[in-house]
N, CA and C of each residue as an Amber inpcrd file, in Angstrom:
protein
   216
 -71.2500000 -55.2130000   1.8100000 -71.8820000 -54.2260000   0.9950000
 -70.8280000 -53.6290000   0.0700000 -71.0170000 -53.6870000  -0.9880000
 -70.1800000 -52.9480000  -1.6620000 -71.2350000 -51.7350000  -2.2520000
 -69.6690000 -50.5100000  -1.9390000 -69.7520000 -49.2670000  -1.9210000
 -68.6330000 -48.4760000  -3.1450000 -69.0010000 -47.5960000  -4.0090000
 -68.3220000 -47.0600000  -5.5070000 -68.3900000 -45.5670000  -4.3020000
 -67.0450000 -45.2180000  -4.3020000 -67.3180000 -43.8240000  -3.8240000
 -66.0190000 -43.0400000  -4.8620000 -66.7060000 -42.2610000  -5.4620000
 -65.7740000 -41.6180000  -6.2490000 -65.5440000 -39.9080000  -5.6050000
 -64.5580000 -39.6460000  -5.1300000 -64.0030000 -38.0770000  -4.5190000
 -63.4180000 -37.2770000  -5.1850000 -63.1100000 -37.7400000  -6.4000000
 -62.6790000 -36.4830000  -7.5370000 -63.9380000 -35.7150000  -7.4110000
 -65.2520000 -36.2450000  -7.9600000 -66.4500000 -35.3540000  -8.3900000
 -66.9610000 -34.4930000  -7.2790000 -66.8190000 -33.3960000  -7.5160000
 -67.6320000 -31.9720000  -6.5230000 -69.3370000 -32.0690000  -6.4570000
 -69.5400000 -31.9870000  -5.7220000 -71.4170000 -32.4500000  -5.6720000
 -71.9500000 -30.9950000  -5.2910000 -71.2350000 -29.7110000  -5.0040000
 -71.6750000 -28.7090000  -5.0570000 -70.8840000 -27.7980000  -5.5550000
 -71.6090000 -27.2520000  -6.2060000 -71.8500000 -26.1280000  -7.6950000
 -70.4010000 -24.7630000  -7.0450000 -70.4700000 -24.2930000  -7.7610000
 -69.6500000 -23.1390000  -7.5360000 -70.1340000 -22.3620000  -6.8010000
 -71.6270000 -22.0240000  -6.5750000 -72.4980000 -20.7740000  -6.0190000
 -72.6990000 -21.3050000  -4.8140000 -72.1410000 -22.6530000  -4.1750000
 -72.8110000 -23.6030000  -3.4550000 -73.9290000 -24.1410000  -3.2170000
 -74.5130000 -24.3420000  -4.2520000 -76.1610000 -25.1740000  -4.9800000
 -75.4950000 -26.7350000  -5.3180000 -76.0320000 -27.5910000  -4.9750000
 -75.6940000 -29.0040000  -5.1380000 -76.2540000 -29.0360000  -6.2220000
 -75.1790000 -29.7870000  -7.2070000 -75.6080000 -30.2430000  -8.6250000
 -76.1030000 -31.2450000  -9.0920000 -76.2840000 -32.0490000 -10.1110000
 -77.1830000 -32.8660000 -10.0120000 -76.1410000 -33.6800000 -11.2610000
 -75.6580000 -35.0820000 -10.7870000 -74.8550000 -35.9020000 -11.4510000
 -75.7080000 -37.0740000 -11.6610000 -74.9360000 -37.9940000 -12.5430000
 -76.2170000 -39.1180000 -12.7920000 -75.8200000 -39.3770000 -14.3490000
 -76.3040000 -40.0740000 -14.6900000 -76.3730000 -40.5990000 -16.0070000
 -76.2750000 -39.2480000 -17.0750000 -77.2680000 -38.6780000 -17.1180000
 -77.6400000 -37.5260000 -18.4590000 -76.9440000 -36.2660000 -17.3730000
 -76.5350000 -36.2310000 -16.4640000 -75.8450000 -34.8250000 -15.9050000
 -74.1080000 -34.7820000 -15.3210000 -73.8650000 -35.4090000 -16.3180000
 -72.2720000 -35.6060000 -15.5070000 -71.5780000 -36.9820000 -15.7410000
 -72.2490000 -37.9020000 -14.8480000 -70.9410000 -38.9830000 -14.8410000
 -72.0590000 -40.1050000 -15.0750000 -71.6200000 -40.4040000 -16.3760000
 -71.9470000 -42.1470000 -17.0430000 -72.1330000 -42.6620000 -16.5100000
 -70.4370000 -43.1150000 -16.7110000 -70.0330000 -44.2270000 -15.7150000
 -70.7540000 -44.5450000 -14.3360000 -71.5060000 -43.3870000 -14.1220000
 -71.5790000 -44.5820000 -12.9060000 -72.6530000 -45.1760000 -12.9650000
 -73.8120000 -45.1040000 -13.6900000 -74.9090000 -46.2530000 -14.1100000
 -73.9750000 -47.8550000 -14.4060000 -72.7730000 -47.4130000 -15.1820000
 -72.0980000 -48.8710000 -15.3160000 -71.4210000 -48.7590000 -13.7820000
 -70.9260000 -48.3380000 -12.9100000 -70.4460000 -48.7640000 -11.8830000
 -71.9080000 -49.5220000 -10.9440000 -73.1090000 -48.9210000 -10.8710000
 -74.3750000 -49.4500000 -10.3130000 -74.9020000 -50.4500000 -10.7870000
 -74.8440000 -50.8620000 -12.6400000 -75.0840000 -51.9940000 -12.8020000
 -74.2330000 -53.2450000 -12.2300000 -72.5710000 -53.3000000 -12.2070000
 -71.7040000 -53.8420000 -11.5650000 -72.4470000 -54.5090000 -10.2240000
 -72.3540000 -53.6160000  -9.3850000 -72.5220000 -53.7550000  -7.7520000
 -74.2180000 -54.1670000  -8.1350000 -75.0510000 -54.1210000  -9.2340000
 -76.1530000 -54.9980000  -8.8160000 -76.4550000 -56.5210000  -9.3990000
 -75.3460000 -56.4520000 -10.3870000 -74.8480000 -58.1040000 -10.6810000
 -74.1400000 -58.6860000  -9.9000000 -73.4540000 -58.0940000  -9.2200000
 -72.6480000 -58.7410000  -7.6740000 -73.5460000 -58.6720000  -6.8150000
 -74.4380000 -58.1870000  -6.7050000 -75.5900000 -58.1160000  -5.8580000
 -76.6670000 -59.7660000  -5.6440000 -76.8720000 -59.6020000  -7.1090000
 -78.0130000 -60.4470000  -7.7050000 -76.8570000 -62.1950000  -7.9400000
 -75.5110000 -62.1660000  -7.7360000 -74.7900000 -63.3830000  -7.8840000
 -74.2620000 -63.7760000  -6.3870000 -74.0120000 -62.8330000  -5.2550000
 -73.7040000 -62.7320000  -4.0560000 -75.1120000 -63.5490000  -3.6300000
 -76.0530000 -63.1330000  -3.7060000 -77.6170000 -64.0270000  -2.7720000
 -77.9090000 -65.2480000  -3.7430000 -77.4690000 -65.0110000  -5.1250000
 -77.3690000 -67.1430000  -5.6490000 -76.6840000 -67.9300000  -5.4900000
 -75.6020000 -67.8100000  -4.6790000 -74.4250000 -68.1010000  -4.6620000
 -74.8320000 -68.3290000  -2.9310000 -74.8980000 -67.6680000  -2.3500000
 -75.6310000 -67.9690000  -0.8960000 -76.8060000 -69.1550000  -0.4690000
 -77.7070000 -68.5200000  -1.6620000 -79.0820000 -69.5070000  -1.3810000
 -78.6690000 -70.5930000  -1.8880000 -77.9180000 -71.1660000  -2.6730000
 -77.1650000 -72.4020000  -2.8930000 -77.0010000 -72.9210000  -1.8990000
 -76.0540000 -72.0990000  -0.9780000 -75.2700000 -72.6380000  -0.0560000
 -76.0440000 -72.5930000   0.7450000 -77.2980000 -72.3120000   1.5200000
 -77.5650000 -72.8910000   2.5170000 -78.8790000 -73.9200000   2.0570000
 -79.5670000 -74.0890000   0.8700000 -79.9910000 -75.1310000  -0.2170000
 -79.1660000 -76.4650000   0.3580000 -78.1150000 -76.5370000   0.2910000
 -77.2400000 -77.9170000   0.3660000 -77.2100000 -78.0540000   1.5670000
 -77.2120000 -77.4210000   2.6170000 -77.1140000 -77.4310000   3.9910000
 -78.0160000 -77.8700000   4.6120000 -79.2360000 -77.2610000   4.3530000
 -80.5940000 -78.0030000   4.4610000 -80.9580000 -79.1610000   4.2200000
 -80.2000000 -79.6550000   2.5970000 -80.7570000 -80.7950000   1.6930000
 -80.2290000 -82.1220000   3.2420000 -78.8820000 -81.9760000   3.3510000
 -77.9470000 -82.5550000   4.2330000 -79.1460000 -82.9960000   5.4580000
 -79.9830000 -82.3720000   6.0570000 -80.8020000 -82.8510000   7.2390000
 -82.1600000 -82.9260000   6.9400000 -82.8890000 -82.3300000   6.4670000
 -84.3890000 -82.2880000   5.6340000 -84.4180000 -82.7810000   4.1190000
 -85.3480000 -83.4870000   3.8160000 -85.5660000 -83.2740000   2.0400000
 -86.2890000 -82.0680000   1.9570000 -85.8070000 -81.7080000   0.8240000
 -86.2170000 -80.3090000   0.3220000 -87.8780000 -80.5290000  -0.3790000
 -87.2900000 -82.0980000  -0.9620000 -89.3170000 -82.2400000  -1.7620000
 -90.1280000 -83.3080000  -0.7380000 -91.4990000 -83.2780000  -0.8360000
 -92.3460000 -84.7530000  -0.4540000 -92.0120000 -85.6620000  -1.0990000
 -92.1670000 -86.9050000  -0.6000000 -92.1820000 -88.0930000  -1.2550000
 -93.9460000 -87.7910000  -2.2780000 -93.8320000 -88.7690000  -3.5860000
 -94.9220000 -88.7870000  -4.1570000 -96.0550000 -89.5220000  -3.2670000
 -96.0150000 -90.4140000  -2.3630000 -96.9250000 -91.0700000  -1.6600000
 -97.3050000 -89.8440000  -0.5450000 -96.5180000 -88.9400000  -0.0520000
 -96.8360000 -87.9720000   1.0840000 -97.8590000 -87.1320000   0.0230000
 -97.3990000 -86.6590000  -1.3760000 -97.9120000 -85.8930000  -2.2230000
 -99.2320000 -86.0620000  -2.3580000 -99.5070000 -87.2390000  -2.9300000
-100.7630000 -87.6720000  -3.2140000-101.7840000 -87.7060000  -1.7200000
-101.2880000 -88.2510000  -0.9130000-102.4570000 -87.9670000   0.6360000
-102.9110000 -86.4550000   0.7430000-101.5340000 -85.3830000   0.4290000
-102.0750000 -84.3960000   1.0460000-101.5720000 -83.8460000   2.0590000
């Protein structure tokens, strides 16, 4: 799992009211740090299902033969 933990930023207010960070309240960046970790996200499980794709292919065919196709 990857995890962005940033500890500079204070998440409660001066009055001690939790503030509200995020894109339009504070910190950008971290929509680009969340897009990051969800393209590593989305390349981590293609990169997997590949790999067990070939693993499979190795003992099962993955398709029917056209003669199995056509019976049904």
């Amino acid at each position: 799992m990857l995890v962005a933990w940033d500890t500079t930023q204070n998440l409660v207010g001066p009055a001690g009211v939790a503030v509200a960070n995020g894109l339009l309240a504070g910190i950008p960046i971290q929509l680009l740090i969340q897009l990051k970790a969800a393209g590593f996200t989305i390349l981590w499980v293609a990169i997997g299902t590949y790999v067990v794709l070939i693993l499979i292919r190795k003992f099962v065919p993955l398709r029917v033969g056209d003669q199995q196709e056509r019976q049904g």
